[in-house]
C-alpha positions as CSV (number, residue, x, y, z in Angstrom):
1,X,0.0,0.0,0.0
2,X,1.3,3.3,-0.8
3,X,2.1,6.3,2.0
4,X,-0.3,8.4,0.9
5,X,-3.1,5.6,1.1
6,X,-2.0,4.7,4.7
7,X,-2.4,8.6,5.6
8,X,-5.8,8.5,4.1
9,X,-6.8,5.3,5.8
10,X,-4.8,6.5,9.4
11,X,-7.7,9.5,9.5
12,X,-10.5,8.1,7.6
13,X,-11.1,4.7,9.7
14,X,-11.0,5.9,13.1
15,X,-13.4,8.7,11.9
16,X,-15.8,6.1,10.2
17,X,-15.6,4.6,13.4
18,X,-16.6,7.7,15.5
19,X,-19.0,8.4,13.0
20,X,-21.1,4.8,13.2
21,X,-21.0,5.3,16.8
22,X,-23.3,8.2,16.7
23,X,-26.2,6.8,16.0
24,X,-25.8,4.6,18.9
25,X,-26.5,7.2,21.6
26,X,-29.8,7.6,20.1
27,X,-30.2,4.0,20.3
28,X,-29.4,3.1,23.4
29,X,-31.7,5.6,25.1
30,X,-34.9,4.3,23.2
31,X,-34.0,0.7,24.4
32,X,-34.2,1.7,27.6
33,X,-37.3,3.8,27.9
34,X,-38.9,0.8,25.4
35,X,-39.1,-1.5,28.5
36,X,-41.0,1.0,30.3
37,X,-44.1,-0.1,29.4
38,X,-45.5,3.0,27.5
39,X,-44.8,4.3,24.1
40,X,-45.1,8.1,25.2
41,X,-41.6,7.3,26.6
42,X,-40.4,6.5,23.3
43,X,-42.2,9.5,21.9
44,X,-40.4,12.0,23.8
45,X,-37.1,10.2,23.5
46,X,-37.4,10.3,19.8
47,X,-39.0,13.7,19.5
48,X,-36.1,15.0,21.9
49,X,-33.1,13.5,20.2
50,X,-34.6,15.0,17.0
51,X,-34.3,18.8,18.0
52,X,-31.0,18.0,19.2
53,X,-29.6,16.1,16.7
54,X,-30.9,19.4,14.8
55,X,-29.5,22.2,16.6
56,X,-26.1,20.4,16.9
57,X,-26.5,19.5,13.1
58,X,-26.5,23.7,12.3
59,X,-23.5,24.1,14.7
60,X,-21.5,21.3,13.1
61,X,-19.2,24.1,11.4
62,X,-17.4,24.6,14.9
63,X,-15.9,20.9,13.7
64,X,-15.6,21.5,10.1
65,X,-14.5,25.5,10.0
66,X,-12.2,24.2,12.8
67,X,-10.6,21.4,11.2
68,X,-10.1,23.3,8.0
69,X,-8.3,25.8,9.5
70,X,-5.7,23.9,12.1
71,X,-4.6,21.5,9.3
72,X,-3.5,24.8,6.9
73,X,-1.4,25.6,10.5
74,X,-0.4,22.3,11.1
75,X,1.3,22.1,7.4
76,X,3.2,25.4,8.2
77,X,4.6,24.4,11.6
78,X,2.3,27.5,13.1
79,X,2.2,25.8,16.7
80,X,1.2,29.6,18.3
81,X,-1.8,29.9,15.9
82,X,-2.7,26.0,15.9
83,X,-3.0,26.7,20.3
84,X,-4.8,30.1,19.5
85,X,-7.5,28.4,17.2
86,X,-7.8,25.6,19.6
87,X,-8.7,28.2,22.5
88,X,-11.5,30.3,20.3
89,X,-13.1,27.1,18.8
90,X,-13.6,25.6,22.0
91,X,-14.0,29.3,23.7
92,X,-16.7,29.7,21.0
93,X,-18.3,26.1,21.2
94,X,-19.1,26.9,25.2
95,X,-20.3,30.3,24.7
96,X,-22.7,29.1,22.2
97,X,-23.6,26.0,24.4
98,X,-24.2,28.6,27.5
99,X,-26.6,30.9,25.5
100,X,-28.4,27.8,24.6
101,X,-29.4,27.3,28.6
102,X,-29.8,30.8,29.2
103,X,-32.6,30.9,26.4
104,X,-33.6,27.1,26.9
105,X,-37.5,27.8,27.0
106,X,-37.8,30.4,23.7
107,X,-35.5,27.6,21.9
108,X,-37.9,24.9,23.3
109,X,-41.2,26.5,22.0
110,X,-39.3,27.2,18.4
111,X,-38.4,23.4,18.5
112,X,-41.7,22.4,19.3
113,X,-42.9,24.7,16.1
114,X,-41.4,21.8,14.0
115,X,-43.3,19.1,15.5
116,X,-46.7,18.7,17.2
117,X,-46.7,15.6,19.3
118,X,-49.4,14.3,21.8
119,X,-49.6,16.5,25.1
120,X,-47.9,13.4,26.9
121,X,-45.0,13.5,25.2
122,X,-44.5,16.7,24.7
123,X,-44.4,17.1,28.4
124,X,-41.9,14.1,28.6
125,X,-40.1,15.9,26.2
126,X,-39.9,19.1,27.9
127,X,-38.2,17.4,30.5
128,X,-35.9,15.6,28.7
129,X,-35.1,18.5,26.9
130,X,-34.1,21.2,30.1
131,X,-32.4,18.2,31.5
132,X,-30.0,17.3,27.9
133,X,-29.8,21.5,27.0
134,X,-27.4,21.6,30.0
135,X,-25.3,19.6,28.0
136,X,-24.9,22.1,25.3
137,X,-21.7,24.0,26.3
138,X,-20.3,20.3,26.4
139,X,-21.2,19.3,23.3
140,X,-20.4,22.3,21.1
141,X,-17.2,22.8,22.9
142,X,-16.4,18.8,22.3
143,X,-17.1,20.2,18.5
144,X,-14.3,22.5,18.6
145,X,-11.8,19.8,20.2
146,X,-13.2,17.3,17.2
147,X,-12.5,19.7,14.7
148,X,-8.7,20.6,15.9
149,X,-8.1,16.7,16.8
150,X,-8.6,16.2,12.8
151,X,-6.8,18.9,11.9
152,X,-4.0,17.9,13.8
153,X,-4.2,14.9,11.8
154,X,-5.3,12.4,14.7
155,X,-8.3,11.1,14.3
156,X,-7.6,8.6,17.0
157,X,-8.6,10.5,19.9
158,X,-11.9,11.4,18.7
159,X,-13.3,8.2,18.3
160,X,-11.6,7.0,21.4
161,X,-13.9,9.7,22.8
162,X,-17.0,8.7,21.1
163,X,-16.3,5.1,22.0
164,X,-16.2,6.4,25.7
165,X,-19.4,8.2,25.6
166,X,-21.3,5.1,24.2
167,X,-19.8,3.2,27.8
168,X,-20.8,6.0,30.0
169,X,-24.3,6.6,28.7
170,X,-25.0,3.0,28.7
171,X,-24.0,2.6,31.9
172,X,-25.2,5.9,33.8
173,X,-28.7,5.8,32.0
174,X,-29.1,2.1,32.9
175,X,-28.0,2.8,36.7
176,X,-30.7,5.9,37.2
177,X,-33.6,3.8,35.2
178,X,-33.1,0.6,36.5
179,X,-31.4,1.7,39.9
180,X,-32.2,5.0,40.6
181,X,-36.1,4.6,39.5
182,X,-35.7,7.6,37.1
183,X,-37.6,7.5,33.6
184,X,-37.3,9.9,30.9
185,X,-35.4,12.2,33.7
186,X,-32.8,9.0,33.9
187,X,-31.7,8.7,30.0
188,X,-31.4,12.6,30.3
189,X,-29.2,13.1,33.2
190,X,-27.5,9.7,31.2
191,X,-27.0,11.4,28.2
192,X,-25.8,14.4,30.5
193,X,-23.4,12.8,32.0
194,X,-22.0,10.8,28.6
195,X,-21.1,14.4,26.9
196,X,-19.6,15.8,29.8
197,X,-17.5,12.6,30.1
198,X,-16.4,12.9,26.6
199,X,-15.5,16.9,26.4
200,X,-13.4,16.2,30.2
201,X,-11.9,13.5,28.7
202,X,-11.1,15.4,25.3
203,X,-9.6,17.9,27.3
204,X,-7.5,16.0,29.3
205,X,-6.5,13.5,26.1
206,X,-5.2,16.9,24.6
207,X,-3.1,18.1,27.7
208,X,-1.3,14.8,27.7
209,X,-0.9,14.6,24.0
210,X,-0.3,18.2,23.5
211,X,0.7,19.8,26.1
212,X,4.2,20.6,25.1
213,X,2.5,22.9,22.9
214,X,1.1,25.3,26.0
215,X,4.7,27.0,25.6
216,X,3.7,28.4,22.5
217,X,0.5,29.7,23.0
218,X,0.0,33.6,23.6
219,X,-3.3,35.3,24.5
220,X,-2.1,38.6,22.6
221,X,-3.8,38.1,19.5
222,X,-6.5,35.6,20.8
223,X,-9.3,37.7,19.8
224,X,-7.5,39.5,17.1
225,X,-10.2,41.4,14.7
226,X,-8.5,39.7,11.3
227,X,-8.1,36.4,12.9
228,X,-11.7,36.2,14.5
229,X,-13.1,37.6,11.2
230,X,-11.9,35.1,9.1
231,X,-12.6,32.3,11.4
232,X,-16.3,33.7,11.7
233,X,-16.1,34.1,7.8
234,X,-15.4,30.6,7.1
235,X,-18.1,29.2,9.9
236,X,-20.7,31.4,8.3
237,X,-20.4,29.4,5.2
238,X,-20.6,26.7,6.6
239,X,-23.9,27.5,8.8
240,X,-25.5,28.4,5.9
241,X,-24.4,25.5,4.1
242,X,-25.9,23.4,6.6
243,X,-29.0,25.2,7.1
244,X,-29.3,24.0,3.0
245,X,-28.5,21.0,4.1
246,X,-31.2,20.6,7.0
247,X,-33.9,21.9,4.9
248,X,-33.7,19.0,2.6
249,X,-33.4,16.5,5.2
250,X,-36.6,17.7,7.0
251,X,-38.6,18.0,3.2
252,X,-37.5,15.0,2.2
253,X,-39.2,13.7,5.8
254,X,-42.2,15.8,5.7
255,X,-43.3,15.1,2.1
256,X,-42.8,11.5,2.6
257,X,-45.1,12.0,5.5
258,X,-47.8,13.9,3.7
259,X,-48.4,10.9,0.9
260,X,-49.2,8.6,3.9
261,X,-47.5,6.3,6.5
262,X,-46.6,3.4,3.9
263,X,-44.6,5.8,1.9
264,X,-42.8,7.5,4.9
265,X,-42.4,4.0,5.8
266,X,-40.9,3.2,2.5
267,X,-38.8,6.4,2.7
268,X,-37.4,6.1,6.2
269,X,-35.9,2.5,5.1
270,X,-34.6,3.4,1.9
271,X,-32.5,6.3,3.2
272,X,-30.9,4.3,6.0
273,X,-28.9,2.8,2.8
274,X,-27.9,6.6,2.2
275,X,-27.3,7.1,5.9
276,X,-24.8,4.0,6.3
277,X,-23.1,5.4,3.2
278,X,-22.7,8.7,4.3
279,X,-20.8,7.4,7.8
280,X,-18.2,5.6,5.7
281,X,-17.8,8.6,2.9
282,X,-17.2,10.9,5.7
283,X,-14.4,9.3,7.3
284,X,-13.1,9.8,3.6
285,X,-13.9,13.8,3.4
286,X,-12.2,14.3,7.2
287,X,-9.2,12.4,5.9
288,X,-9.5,15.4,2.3
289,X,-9.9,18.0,5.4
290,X,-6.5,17.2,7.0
291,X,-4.8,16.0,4.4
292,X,-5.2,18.4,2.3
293,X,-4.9,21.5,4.8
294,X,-1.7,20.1,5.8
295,X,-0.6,20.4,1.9
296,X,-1.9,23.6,1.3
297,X,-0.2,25.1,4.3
298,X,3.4,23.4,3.4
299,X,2.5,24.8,-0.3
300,X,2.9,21.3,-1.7
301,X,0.9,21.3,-4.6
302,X,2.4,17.9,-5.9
303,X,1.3,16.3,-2.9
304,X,-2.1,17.6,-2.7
305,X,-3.1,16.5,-6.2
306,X,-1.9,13.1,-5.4
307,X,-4.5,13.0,-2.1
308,X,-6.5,14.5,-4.6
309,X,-6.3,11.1,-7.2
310,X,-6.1,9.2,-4.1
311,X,-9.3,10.4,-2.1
312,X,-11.5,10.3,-5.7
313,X,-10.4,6.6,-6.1
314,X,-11.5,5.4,-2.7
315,X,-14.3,7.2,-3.1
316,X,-15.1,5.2,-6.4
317,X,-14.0,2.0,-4.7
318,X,-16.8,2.4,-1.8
319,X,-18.9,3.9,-4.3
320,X,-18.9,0.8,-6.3
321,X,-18.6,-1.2,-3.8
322,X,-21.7,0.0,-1.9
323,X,-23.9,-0.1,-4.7
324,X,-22.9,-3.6,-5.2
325,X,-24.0,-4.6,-1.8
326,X,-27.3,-3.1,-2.2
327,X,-28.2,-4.6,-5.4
328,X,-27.3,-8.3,-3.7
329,X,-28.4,-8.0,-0.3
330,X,-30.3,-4.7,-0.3
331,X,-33.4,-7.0,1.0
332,X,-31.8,-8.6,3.2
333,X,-31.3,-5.5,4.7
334,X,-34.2,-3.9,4.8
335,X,-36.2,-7.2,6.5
336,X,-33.1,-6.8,9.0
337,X,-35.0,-3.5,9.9
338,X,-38.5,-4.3,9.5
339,X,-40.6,-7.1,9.5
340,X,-43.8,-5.9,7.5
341,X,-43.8,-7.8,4.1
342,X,-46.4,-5.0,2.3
343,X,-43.6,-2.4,3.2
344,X,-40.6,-4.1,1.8
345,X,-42.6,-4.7,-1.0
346,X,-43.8,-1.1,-1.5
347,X,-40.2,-0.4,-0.8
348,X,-39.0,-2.3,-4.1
349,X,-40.8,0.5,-6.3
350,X,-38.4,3.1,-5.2
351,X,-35.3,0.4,-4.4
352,X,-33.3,2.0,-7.5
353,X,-33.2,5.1,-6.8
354,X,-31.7,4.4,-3.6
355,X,-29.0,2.1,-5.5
356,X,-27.9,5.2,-7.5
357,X,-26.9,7.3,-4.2
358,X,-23.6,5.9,-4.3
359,X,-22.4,6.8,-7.2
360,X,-24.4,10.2,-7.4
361,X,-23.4,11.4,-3.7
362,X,-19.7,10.1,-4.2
363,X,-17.8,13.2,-5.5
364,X,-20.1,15.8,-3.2
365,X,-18.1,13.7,0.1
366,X,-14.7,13.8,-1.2
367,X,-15.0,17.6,-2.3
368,X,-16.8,18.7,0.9
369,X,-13.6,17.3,2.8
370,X,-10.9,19.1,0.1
371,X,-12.8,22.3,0.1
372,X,-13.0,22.5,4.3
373,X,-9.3,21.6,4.3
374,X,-8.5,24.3,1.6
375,X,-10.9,26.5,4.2
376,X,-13.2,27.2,0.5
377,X,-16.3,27.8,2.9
378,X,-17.8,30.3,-0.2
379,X,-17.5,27.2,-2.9
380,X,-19.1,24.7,-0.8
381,X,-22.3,27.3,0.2
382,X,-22.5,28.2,-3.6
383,X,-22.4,24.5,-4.8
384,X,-24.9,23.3,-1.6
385,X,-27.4,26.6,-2.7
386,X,-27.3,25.5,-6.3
387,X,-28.3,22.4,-5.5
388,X,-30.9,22.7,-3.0
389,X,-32.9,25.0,-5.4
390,X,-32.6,22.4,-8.2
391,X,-34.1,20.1,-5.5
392,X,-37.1,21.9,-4.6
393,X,-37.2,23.0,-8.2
394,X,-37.4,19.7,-9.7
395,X,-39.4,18.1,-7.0
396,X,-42.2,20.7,-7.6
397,X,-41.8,20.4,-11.5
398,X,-42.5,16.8,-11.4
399,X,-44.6,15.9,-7.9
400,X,-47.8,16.5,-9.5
401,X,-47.1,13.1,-12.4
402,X,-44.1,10.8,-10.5
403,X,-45.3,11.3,-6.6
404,X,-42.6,10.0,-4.4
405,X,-40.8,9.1,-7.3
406,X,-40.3,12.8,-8.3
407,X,-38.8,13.5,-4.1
408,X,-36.3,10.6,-5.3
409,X,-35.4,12.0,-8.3
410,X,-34.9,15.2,-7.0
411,X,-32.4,14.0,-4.4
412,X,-30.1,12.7,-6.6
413,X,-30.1,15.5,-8.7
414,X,-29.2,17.4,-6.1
415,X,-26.3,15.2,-5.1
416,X,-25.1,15.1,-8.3
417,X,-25.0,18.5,-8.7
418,X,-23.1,19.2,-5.6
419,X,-20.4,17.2,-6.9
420,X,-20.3,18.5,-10.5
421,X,-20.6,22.2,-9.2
422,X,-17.7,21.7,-7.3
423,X,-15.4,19.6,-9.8
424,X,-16.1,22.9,-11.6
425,X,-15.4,25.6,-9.1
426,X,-12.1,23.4,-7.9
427,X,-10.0,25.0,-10.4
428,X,-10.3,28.3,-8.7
429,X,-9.8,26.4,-5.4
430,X,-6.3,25.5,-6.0
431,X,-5.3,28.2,-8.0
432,X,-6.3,30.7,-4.8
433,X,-4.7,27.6,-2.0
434,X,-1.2,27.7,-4.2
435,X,-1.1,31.0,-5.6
436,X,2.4,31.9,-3.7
């Protein structure tokens, strides 16, 4: 195997790792509160994880904007800087998470705006949710951590941390349900507990790996104006980018929901193919993020274009791969998730344009990751806006003869053109990361 492929591979596996156990918080907590013997439990577990998973979704660009950034300083040796951005992402990350708690109840009646559920579990869900929003400044300062770790070009201690959090939230939430007699208020104060856990432990994990670099750090010029402007510069991009992003997750849900519950059914299993996808291809784009940070800040233009070649033909590899996989046991993997034979059979219908999100999605992942590390925030909003109007566009240009066939349709499209807008804008890319 060549170097660069084991440099790829040293980032992108840990992170795939990391990334799979995600989901698994999620899980975890409504396997508990499923053996409580009523399904409001579930219902506010589910409604609850939702608004989180969503207002941590739009605050994802601490990580990315982060990671960007550090690996540019970590290819030019920059050690003061590299300590400086560490300091404001995390800084940042806990400021946010503090306003979050201090305007807990407006930012619980906007979150119940998107979602009506019974009165029981929306007061279950209340609770859970002033109970987990304490968690916040954790959470969004574990974010900036994340997003230096990868830039730093260890991907290691991130999923070491993720792994950790699993443990503890199994554990703790299990102990206050089962032990302490706690319900909903138990898999909170577990949940609690778990992202505390991880950001302590993140923080300490960088004092013993990194600590030799405290001798470098300075607090004149923490807060400089040109520094803090172009760190807010690049996260705006990305907020807005993701806010794209989010409203075509949350269509793509409703709409499936407004042409009944067999097609949301049918929906909600076809895009777990997507989702498992998307875990492994973004291990690949954090592995474009440092990788190619580190070769734009050491100016190495040769070496870039080969992580370029390199990234693009693991991509294709998983890309084909995957697609394979779903055309040979893509059955056997939906009846792993469900048991209802009318739903895997509705499911069938729409089962190839689920196939094609492989190959459509591939090039989006690997250029998200090259663009973040070449901190070319603008291209990736321009590419993302493009191709959420052609979604909406499309979908209400062909709804009204194809159905859900035309909310399919439209996704790929909208993959596809991710990808192609940024093949096209990449040019510019490079020329601006290697123009000294």
């Amino acid at each position: 195997m060549k170097r660069i492929d084991r440099q790829i591979l040293h980032i992108a596996l840990p992170s795939i790792v990391s990334n799979i156990t995600v989901p698994l918080l999620g899980l975890v907590d409504v396997t508990i509160v499923g053996h409580l013997g009523s399904a409001a439990y579930i219902g506010a577990i589910a409604v609850g994880g939702m608004l989180f998973n969503i207002i941590y979704w739009i605050f994802g660009f601490l990580r990315m904007g982060t990671s960007g950034m550090t690996s540019q300083l970590y290819g030019r040796r920059d050690w003061t800087e590299a300590t400086r951005m560490l300091t404001r992402a995390v800084g940042i990350g806990v400021g946010v998470g503090i306003c979050f708690i201090v305007l807990q109840v407006p930012v619980r009646e906007i979150a119940f705006l998107l979602v009506h559920p019974t009165d029981e579990v929306r007061q279950l869900t209340t609770t859970y949710f002033h109970i987990c929003i304490w968690g916040a400044p954790a959470m969004l300062g574990l974010y900036g951590l994340t997003g230096w770790f990868i830039g730093m070009q260890n991907s290691r201690i991130p999923m070491t941390i993720a792994i950790t959090q699993n443990i503890v939230n199994i554990a703790a939430s299990l102990w206050l349900v089962y032990g302490g007699g706690l319900k909903v208020e138990g898999v909170a104060l577990g949940t609690l507990i778990a992202q505390y856990a991880g950001f302590f432990m993140g923080i300490g994990l960088c004092l013993h790996y990194y600590g030799r670099l405290r001798t470098y750090f300075r607090w004149k010029g923490l807060w400089e104006r040109s520094a803090m402007s172009r760190f807010f510069a690049v996260n705006r991009d990305i907020f807005l980018r993701t806010l794209c992003l989010v409203a075509v997750t949350l269509f793509f849900t409703s709409t499936g929901a407004k042409q009944g519950e067999m097609v949301l059914a049918v929906n909600t299993l076809l895009i777990q193919l997507f989702t498992l996808y998307s875990y492994v291809m973004d291990g690949f784009a954090y592995a474009g993020e440092a990788l190619s940070g580190k070769y734009i800040g050491t100016q190495n233009q040769s070496q870039f274009s080969l992580t370029v070649r390199h990234l693009f033909a693991w991509g294709g590899e998983m890309a084909i791969l995957f697609t394979l996989a779903y055309a040979i046991g893509g059955n056997a993997f939906l009846e792993l998730l469900t048991d209802e034979a009318e739903v895997i059979a509705a499911a069938n219908s729409y089962f190839g344009w689920a196939l094609a999100i492989p190959i459509a999605g591939m090039a989006a992942f690997i250029w998200d990751g090259i663009f973040i590390g070449a901190t070319a925030t603008r291209g990736m909003l321009q590419s993302m806006a493009t191709a959420t109007a052609s979604f909406f566009l499309l979908y209400y240009g062909l709804h009204t003869l194809w159905g859900n066939h035309a909310l399919w349709i439209a996704f790929l499209v909208y993959l596809l053109i991710r990808g192609l807008m940024q093949t096209i804008l990449s040019r510019k890319v490079i020329r601006k990361a290697f123009k000294n």
